[in-house]
N, C-alpha and C positions, 0 to 999 in steps of 0.2 A: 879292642874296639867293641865298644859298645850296644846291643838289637837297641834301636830305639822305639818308641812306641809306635801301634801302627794308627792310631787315632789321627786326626786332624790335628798338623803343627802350628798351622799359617795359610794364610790365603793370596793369592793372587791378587793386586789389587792395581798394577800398573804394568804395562808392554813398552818397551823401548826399541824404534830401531835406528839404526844411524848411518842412511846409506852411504852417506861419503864422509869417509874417516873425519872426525874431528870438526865437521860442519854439525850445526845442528839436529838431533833429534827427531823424529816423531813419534807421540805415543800413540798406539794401536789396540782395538777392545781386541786384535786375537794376532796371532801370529804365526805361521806356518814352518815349518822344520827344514834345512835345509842338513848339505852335507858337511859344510861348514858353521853352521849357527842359524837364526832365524833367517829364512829368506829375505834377502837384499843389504843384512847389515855388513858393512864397513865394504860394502862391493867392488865402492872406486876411490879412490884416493889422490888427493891433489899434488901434480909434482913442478918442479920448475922447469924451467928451459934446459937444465940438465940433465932432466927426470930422476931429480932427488926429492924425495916426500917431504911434503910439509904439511904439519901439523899446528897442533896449538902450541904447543911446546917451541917451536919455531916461529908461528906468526899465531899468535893469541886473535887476532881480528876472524879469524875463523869460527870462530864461536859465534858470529853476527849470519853467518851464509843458512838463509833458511832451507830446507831440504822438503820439494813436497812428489805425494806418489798419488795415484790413484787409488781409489779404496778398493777396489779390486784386484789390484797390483798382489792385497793379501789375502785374497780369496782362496779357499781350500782349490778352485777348479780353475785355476790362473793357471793357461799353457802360454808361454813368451810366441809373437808373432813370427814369421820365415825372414824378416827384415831385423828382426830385437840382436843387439849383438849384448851379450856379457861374458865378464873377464873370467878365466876358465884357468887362470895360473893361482897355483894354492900352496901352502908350505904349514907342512906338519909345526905340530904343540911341542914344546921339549918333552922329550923323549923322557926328561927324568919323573914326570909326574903322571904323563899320561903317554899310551902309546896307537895309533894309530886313527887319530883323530886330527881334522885339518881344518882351518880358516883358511882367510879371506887376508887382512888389513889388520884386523883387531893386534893390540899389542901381543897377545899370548895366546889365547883361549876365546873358542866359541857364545860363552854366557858368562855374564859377570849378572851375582845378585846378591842383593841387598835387603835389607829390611827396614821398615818406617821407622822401628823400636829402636833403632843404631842412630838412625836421623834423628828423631827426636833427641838421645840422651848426648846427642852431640852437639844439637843445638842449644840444648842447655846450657850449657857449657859457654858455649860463644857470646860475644858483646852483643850481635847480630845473627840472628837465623841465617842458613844459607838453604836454596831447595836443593834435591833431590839431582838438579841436572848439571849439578858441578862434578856426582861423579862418575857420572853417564852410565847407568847401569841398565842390564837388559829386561830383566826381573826385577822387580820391589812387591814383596812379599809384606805382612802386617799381619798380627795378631799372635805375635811367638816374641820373647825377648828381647832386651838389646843386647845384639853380638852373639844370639848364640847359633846363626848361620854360620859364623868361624867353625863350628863343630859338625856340622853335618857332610859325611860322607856321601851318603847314598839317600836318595830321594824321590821321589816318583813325584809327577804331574800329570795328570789326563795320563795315564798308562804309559807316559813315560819315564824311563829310568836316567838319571843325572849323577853323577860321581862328582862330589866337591875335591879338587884335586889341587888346590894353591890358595891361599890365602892371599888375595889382592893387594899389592905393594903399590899404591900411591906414587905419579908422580908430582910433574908439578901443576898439571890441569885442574884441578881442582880448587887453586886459588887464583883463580881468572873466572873473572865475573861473566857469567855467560850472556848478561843482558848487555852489556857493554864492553866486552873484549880485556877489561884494566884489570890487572893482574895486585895480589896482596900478598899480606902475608898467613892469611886464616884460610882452611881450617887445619893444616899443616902443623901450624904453633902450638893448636890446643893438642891435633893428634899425638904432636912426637909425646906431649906429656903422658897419656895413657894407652898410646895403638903403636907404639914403638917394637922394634924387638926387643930391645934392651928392656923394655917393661913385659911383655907376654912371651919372651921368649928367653929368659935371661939365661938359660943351661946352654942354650945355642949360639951359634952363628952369629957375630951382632956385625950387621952390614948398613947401620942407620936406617933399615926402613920402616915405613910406615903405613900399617895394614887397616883397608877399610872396605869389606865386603869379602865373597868367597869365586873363587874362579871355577865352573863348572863345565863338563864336557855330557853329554849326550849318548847314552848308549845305545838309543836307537838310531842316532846317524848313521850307522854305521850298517844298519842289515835292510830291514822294510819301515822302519819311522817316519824318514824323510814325507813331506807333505803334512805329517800330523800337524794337528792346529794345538794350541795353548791357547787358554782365553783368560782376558780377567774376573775372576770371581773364581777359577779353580784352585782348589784344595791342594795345599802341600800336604804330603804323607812324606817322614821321616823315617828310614828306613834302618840306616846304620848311623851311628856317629862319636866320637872321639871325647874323650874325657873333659880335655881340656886344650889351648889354643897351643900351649906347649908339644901337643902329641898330633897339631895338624900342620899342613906340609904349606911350606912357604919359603 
């Protein structure tokens, strides 16, 4: 593994949160650190009469449910009321990539991030652009490469440290129109052509997936971080990172 340089890799340039799984979005100029990921993301999660989760994946119209918070809601000095109830039940990351780190709802992992440069050379690609919120990401970073957030290990923001620990496997959300719920068959089609494993991973494991951004954990959740704020316009510094997409874990 690779020292990478400690200069500026990339900037901050968007905050995603997504308080209830699989409903829409808000993006946020700052965001505050929880023990689980940014405060309030994927906090609650819609289930049925069963209380069997449903998501987009099961009801695509979920992409239409607006989500709105207070702006102070993500205030570094935001204490919950004696009335505020929130869900307090969490369940660890697999174990195989990262260990004592815990969510919320999220599929896997605390932060999912991306980069503009990936966006872009993927739009290229496509018949049709598609934005940014097809693949709901927590972070969107700009001004570093396309794809080579697949390589970074280790990263700091605002003095905190982040471990890239999984390379994000695509399901099928992403080709659901977020403005309209209708489901397609892009950008899947173009990915399997070049974000395959069978394309970036060909010595390995080929399990049909298909990788588009980097799954990150938090290493200050975990002692005295919690409450740090991230803002947009802070500074990626690149700390360690991996040759190639082959030598990062997925």
């Amino acid at each position: 593994m690779a020292e990478a340089t400690r200069t500026e890799a990339a900037k901050v340039t968007s905050i995603f949160v997504y308080p209830i799984k699989s409903c829409r979005g808000i993006s946020v100029p700052q965001a505050p650190l929880a023990s689980t990921g940014f405060r309030w993301d994927r906090q609650w999660l819609v289930v049925n009469s069963k209380g069997r989760a449903y998501t987009q994946r099961v009801e695509p119209k979920l992409a239409l449910v607006q989500v709105e918070l207070p702006d102070e809601a993500f205030a570094e000095s935001w204490k919950p009321t004696k009335n505020s109830y929130l869900a307090s039940q969490i369940r660890p990351v697999e174990t195989e990539y990262a260990h004592g780190y815990n969510v919320m709802f999220p599929d896997g992992y605390p932060f999912l991030l991306l980069s503009q440069g990936s966006m872009d050379a993927l739009n290229k690609l496509l018949k049709e652009p598609i934005p940014v919120n097809r693949f709901r990401p927590n972070i969107l970073v700009d001004g570093c490469e396309p794809f080579v957030e697949d390589l970074w290990k280790e990263l700091r923001i605002n003095q905190l440290t982040f471990y890239g620990v999984k390379l994000c496997s695509r399901c099928k959300v992403p080709t659901i129109n977020q403005e309209n719920a209708v489901a397609g068959s892009e950008p899947t089609e173009t990915l399997v052509k070049f974000r395959s494993d069978r394309v970036l991973r060909p010595t390995g494991k080929q399990q049909g997936k298909v990788y588009f951004g980097q799954n990150l954990v938090c290493k200050d959740s975990l002692t005295g971080g919690k409450e740090k704020i991230i803002k947009v316009g802070d500074p990626v510094f690149v700390l360690k990172a991996v040759p190639s997409c082959a030598d990062a874990a997925a």
